[in-house]
Every structure is written in C-alpha cells, then in structure tokens.
ROBATI-112388 format. One record per residue (C-alpha): residue in three letters; x, y, z. Coordinates in Angstrom, 3 decimals. Layout:
('ALA' (X Y Z))
...
***
This chain:
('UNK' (-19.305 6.218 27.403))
('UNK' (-18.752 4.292 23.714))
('UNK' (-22.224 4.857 22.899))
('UNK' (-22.011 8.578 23.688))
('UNK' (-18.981 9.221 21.646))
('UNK' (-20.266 7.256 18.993))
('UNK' (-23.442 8.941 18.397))
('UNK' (-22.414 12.940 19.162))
('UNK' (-20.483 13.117 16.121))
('UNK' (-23.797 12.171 13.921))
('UNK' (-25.915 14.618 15.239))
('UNK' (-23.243 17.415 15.054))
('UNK' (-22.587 16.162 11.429))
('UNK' (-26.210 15.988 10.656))
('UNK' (-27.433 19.676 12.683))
('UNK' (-24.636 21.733 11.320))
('UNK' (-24.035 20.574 7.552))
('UNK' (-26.340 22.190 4.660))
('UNK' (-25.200 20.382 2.300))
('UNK' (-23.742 16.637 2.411))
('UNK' (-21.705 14.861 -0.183))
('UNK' (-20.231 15.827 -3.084))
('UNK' (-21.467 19.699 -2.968))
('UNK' (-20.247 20.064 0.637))
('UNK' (-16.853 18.746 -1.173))
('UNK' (-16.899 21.357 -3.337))
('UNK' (-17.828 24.210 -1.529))
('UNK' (-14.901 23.315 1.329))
('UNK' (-12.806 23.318 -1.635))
('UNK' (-13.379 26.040 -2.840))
('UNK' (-14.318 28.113 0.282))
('UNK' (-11.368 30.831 -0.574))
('UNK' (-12.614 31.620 -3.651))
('UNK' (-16.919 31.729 -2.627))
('UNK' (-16.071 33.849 0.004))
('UNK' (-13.719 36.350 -2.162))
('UNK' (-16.125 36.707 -4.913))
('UNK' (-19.537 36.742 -2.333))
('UNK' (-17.170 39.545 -0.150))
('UNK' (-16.555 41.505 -2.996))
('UNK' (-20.241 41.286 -5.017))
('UNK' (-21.764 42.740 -1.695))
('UNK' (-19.867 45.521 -0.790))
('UNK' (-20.156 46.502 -4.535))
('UNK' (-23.851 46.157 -4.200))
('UNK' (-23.926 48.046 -0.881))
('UNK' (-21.362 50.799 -2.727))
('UNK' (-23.719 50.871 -5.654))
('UNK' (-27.115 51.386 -2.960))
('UNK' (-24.836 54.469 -1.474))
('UNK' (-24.589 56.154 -4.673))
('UNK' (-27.293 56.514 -5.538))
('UNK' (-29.151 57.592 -2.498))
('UNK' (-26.595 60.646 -2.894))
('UNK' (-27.036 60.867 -6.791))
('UNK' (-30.373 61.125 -5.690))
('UNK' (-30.201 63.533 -3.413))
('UNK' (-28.152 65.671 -4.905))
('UNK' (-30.684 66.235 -8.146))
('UNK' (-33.550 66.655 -5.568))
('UNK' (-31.542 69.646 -4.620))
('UNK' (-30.898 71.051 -7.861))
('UNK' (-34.575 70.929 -8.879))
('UNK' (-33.981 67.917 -11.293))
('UNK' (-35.606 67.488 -14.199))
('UNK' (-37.548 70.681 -14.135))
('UNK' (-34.049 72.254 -13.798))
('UNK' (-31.016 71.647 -15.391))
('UNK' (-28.672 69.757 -12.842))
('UNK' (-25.617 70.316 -14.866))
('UNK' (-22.987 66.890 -14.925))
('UNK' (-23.176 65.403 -11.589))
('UNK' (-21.240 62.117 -12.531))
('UNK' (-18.400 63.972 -14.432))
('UNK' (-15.178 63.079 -12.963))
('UNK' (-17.279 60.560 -10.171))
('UNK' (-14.587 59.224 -8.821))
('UNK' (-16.960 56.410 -7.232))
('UNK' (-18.547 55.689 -10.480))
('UNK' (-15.157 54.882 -12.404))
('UNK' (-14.278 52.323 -9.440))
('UNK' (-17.781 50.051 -9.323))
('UNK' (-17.750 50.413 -13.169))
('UNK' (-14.087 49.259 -13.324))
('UNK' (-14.696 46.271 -11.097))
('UNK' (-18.085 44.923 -12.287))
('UNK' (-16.010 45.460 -15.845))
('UNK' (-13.257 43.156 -14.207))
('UNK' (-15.755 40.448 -12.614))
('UNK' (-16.182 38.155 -15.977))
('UNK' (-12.094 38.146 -16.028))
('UNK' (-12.435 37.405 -12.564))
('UNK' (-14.762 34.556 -12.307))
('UNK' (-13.461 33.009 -15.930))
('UNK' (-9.736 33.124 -14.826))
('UNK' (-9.901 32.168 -11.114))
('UNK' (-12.710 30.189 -10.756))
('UNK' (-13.375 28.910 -14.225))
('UNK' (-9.812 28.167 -15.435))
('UNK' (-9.140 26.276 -12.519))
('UNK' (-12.077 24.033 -11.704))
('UNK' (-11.141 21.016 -13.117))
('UNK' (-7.836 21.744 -14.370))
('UNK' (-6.553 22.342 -10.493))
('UNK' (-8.210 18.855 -9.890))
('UNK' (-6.499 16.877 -12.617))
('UNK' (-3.289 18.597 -11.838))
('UNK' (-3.162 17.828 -8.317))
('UNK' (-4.735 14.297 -8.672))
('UNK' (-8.073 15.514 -6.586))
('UNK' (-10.327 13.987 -9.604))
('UNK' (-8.598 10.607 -10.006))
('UNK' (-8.897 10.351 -5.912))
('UNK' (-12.667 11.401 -5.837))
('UNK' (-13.734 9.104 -8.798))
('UNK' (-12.478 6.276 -7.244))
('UNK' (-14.952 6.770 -4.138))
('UNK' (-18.256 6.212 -4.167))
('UNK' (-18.897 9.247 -6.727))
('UNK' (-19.227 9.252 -10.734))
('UNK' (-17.081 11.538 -12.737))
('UNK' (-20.322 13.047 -14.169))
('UNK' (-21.676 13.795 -10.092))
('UNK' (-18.382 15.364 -9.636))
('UNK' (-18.206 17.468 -12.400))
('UNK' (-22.222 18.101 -12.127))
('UNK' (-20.631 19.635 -8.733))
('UNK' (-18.379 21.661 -9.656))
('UNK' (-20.136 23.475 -12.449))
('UNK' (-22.675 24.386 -10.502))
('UNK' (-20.839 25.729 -8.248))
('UNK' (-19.324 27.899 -10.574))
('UNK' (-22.307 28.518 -12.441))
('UNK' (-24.127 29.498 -9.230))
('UNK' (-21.639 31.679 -8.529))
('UNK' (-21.780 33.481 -11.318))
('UNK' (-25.526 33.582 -12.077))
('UNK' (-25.721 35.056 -8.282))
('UNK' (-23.109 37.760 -8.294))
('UNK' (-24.431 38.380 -12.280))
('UNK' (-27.939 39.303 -11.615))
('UNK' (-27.674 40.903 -7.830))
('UNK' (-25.423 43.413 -9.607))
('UNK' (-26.545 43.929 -12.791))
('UNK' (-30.041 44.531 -11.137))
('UNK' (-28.701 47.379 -9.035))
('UNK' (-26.452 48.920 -11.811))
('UNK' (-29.568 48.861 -13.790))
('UNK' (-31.811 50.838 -11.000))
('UNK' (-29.398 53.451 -10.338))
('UNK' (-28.556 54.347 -13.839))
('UNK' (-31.681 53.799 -16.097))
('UNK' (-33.707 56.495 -13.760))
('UNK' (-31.081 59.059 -14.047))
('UNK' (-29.128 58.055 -17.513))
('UNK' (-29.794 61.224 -18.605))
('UNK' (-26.950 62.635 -15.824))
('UNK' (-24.484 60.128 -17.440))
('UNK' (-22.097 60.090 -19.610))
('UNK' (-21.783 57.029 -20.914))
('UNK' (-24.095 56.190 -24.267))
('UNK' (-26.270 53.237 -23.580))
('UNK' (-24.617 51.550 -26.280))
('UNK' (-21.270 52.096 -24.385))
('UNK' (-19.994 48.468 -22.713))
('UNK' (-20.231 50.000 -19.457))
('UNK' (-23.419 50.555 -19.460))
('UNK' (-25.133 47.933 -21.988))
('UNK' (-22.988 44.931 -20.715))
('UNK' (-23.453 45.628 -17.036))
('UNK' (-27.359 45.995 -16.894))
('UNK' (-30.352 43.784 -17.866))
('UNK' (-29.766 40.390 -18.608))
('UNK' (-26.233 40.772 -20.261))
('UNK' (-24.108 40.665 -17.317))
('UNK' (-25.117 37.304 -15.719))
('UNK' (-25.276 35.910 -19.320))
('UNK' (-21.846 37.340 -19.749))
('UNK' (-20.084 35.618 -16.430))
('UNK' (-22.085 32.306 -17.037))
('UNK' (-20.219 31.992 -20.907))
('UNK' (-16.529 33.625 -19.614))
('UNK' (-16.926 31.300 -16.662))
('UNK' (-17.419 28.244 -19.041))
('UNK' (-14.978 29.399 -21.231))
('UNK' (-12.493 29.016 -18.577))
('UNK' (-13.739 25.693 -17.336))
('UNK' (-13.216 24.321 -20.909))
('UNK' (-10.307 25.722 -21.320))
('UNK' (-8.835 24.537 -18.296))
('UNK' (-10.276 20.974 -19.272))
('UNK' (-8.619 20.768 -22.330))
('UNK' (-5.632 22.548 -20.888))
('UNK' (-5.154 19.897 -18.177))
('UNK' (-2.596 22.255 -16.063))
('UNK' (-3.852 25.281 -13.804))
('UNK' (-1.460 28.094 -14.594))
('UNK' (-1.455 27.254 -18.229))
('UNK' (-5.509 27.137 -18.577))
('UNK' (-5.540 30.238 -16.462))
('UNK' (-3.174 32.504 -18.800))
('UNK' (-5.066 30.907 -21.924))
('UNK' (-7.968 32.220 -20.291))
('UNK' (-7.072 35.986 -19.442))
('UNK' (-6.076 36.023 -22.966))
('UNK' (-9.557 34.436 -24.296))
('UNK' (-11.219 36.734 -22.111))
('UNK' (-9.350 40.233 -22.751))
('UNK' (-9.360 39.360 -26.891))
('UNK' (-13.552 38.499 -25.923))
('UNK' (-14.449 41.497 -24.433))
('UNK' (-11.984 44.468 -25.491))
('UNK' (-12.261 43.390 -29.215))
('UNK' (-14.979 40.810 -30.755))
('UNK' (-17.922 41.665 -28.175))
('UNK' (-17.317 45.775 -29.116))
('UNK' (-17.946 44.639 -32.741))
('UNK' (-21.093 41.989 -32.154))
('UNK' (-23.363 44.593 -29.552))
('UNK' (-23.851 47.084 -32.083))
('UNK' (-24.939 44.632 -34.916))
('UNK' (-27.608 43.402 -32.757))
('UNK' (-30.026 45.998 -33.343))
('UNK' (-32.018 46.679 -36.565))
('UNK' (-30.964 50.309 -37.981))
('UNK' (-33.236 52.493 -39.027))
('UNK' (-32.538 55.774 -41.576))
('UNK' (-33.970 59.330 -40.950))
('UNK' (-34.094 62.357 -43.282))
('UNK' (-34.159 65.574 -42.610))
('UNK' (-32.963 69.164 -44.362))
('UNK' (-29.377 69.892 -44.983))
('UNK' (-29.457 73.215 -42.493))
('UNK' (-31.461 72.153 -39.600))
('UNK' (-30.978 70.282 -36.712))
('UNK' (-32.184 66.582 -36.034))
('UNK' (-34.963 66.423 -33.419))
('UNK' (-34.199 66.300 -29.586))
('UNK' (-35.551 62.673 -29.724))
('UNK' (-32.023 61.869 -31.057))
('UNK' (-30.263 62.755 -28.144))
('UNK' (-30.467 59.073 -27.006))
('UNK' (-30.085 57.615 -30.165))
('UNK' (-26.619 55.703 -30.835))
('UNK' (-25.103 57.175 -34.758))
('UNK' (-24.067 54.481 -36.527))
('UNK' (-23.496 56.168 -40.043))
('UNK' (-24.045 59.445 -41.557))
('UNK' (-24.750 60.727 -45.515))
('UNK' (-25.833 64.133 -47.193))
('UNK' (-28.623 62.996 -50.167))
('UNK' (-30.417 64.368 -53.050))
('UNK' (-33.663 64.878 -53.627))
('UNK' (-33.731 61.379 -55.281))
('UNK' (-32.401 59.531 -52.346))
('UNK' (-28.913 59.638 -54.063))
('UNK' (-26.816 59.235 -51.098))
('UNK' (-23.190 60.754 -50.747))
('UNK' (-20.549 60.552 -48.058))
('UNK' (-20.544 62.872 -45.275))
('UNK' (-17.117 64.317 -46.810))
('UNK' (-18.385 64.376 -50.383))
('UNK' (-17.965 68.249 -49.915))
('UNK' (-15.662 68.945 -47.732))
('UNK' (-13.849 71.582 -49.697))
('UNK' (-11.352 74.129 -49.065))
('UNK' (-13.510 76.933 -49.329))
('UNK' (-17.199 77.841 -48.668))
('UNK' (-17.949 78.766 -52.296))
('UNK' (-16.263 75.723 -53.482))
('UNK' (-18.490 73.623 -50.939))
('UNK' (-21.932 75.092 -51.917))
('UNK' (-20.665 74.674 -55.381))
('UNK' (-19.915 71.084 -54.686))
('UNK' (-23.635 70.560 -53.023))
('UNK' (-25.547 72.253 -55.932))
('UNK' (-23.463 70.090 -58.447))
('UNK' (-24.902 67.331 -56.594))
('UNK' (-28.322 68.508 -55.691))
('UNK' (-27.844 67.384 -52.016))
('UNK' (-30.698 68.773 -49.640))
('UNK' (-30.742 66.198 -46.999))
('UNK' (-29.391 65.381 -44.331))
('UNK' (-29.413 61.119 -44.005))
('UNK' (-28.674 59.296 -40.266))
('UNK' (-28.589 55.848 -39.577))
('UNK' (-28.990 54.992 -36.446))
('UNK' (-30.030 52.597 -33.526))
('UNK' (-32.900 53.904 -30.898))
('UNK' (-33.182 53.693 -27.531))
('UNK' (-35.943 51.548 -27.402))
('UNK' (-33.995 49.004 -28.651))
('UNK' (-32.025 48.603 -26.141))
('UNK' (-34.255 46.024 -24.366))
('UNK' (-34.199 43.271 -27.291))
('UNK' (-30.635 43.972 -28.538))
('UNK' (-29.768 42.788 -24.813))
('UNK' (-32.060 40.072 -24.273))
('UNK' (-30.142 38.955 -28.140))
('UNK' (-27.156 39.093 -26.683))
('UNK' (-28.029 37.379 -23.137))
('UNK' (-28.888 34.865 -25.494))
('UNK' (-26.091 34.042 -27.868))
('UNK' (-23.916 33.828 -24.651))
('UNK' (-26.068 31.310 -22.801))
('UNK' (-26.205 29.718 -26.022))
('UNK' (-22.679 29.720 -25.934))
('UNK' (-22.385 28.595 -22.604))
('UNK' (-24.320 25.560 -23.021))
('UNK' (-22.055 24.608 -26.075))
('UNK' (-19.288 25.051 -24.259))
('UNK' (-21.130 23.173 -21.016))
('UNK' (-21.530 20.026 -22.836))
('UNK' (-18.324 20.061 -24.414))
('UNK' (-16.451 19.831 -21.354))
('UNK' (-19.014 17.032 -19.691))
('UNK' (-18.598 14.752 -22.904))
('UNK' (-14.820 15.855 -22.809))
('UNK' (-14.478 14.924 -19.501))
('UNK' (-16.578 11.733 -19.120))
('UNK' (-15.029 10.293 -21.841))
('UNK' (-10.796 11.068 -21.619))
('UNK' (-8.802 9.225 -18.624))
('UNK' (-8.524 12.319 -15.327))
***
C-alpha cells in the first residue's frame, strides 16, 4: 500500500505537467491573466476571419473591382469594435501584465520567498519575462497577421489612410513590436516602481502619452518624402490616391516655392493678380507613397524592439543587482 501511494503521485506529476519548475510557477501564477488575454486574442481573430468572408462576399456581389462597390465599411459597426480593441491590447498587456510582473511579486513578498529556494533571481525573472514576452509576441503577430489579410486586399473599400494608426500600427510587423516595448515598459516601470497599483497607473499614463501623442509624431517621419510638380489647373494623377500629403506649395517657374495661402485673396481678380505677380504655374506636393509603407514599418518594428531590449536589460541588471 506505501509503495503505491508513494509512486502514483510521480507519474501523475510527471504525465500531466508540460512544463516543470520555475515556468510551471509562473504560468499557475498567472493563469487569470494567460487565459484573459489568449480568450480575448481568439475570438478577435475568429471575429476578424468572419468579416471578412462577408466583406468578401458582399464585393463579389457588387461586381468588385470592375464595378464600383460604393463604401461598404462606412459606419461598420464591427470594424470600429476589433479596431478599438486591438487599439486597446498594448494598454492592455503593458498595464496588466507588464506593470505588475515583478512589482506584484516584490509587493506581496512572492520574489524574496522564491529566491530563497532552489531558484536564482535571474531564472525567476528569465521566467517571468518570457512569459510576458510570449504573450505578447503570440497575441501580436496572430492578429496583426489577420488584420493585415483582410484589409491590404480590399484597402481600397476603407477608410482609413494607411498612414492612419489604425491601420499602420495594427498590421505587418508593428503590432507585435509594439506590445513587446509597451509590455517592457510596464515591467520596468513596475520594477522601479516597487508597488502594483502605483507601477500600473504610471503605466496607463506612459502608455496613453506613447501612443496618442509621441508615436502620431515619429510614424510619419519614418518615410523618405518625395516632391512632385505638376500645373497650377490640373489635377494630380490617380496614382496619388494612396499617397499620404504631407505638405503642399504653389511654385514658379524657377522652383520658387510659396505657401499654399500665398494667394488666398478676397477676390478672384485680386488672386490671379497675386499669382502673375509671382509667376506661380505649379502646383508642388510632398508626399509619402504607398510603397513605402513596407520599410517605414519594418523601421518602426525596429526602434521598438530596440527599445524593448533597452528597456529588457535595464530591468535584469536593475533587478539582479537591488535587494527584492
């Protein structure tokens, strides 16, 4: 009978666990949060794989592209919502998983207790990044990947510029790129913060002041504009229409070049008095093309793993070297 109780436990323990040791630790400590986060990346993905098998098959019935299949995703209600909450993941993941990973721990006195067993500070916190970063990097590109089939087809039927946030954050290699930094951004933060609720508010505010103000102003300046001329009464070529405007002159013959408002006068004569006075002919655009899109994201993916890393090894030497 001893010997039977004694060895049934093992080979339960040993047929049903994955993973053993510090990463099981992690995971059952965490379990809340994986499952939350893993719940709500596949039903987006599965909401994502709905729309647009009827996107589709609503321009099949129009006769799309040979016919004009008017604004399908105006007002899509359906749209707005998956955009809205793979806009919300990055505060998601920095402020409830990042914030408090090791913050929670030092608060509550789980690091002091696991360091003391049989496990190094730098195993632990090996852990629990990359749990976190796993997390992220998993929900980042299984979404991003599907955002990026269903619109890049069809972006023609949407409204949003692919300069917009919503659409150049959320497809290619920006998104993952974007929860792996936010989510280290929190984990340092909570680090240095030391308390949970503290590192978590520091972090919604790092994040919202990230990606509402500074990111808007660093994805445009990561393409190389070019300038295009053409005459003061015509049109600019349909191969603008997915071209992103980032200034716009009137210029002489010389290449002089004037504000757009240089003649904005009262009155027509006054206006064509204005233009003749200043021999403008032209019509001057600056602007970013579409075919940029590819490198200006795989720029920014970049700079945030970059930043990630930084902010990775902060927190390990941080860590390993100040008393939990």
């Amino acid at each position: 009978m001893s010997t039977t109780l004694t060895e049934k436990p093992s080979e339960i323990s040993s047929g049903r666990r994955l993973l053993r040791g510090m990463p099981w630790l992690v995971v059952r400590q965490h379990r809340v949060a994986l499952a939350c986060i893993l719940g709500l990346t596949l039903l987006t993905a599965l909401w994502i794989l709905y729309e647009r098998n009827e996107l589709v098959q609503l321009l099949d019935a129009k006769g799309w592209p040979e016919k004009d299949a008017g604004q399908p995703m105006d007002n899509n209600r359906s749209y707005n919502y998956i955009t809205n909450i793979i806009n919300g993941l990055p505060l998601i993941l920095a402020v409830f998983i990042g914030a408090p990973l090791i913050a929670g721990d030092q608060e509550n006195g789980t690091a002091q207790l696991v360091t003391t067993q049989s496990v190094t500070r730098r195993q632990w916190l090996i852990a629990k990044l990359g749990l976190a970063y796993g997390l992220a990097l998993i929900s980042g590109v299984v979404l991003s990947a599907l955002f990026t089939w269903w619109w890049k087809p069809y972006r023609s039927v949407f409204l949003s510029e692919w300069t917009d946030g919503v659409i150049f954050d959320n497809t290619g290699p920006v998104l993952p790129a974007f929860l792996l930094f936010l989510t280290a951004a929190g984990t340092t933060i909570g680090a240095l913060v030391r308390r949970m609720l503290p590192a978590m508010v520091g972090t919604f505010l790092f994040t919202a002041i990230t990606t509402l103000f500074v990111w808007d102003e660093v994805r445009v300046r990561l393409g190389s504009p070019k300038m295009f001329t053409y005459p003061l009464d015509a049109e600019p070529p349909a191969r603008f229409d997915e071209a992103y405007e980032v200034d716009r002159w009137v210029g002489s013959a010389d290449g002089t070049l004037y504000g757009w408002g240089t003649c904005a006068e009262a009155t027509e004569k006054a206006q064509n008095a204005c233009i003749k006075d200043h021999g403008i002919v032209n019509n001057v655009i600056e602007y970013l093309d579409f075919g940029q899109m590819a490198s200006m994201q795989w720029t920014a993916a970049g700079l945030l793993l970059a930043g990630a890393a930084l902010l990775t090894a902060f927190t390990l030497w941080r860590v390993s070297r100040r008393p939990l």
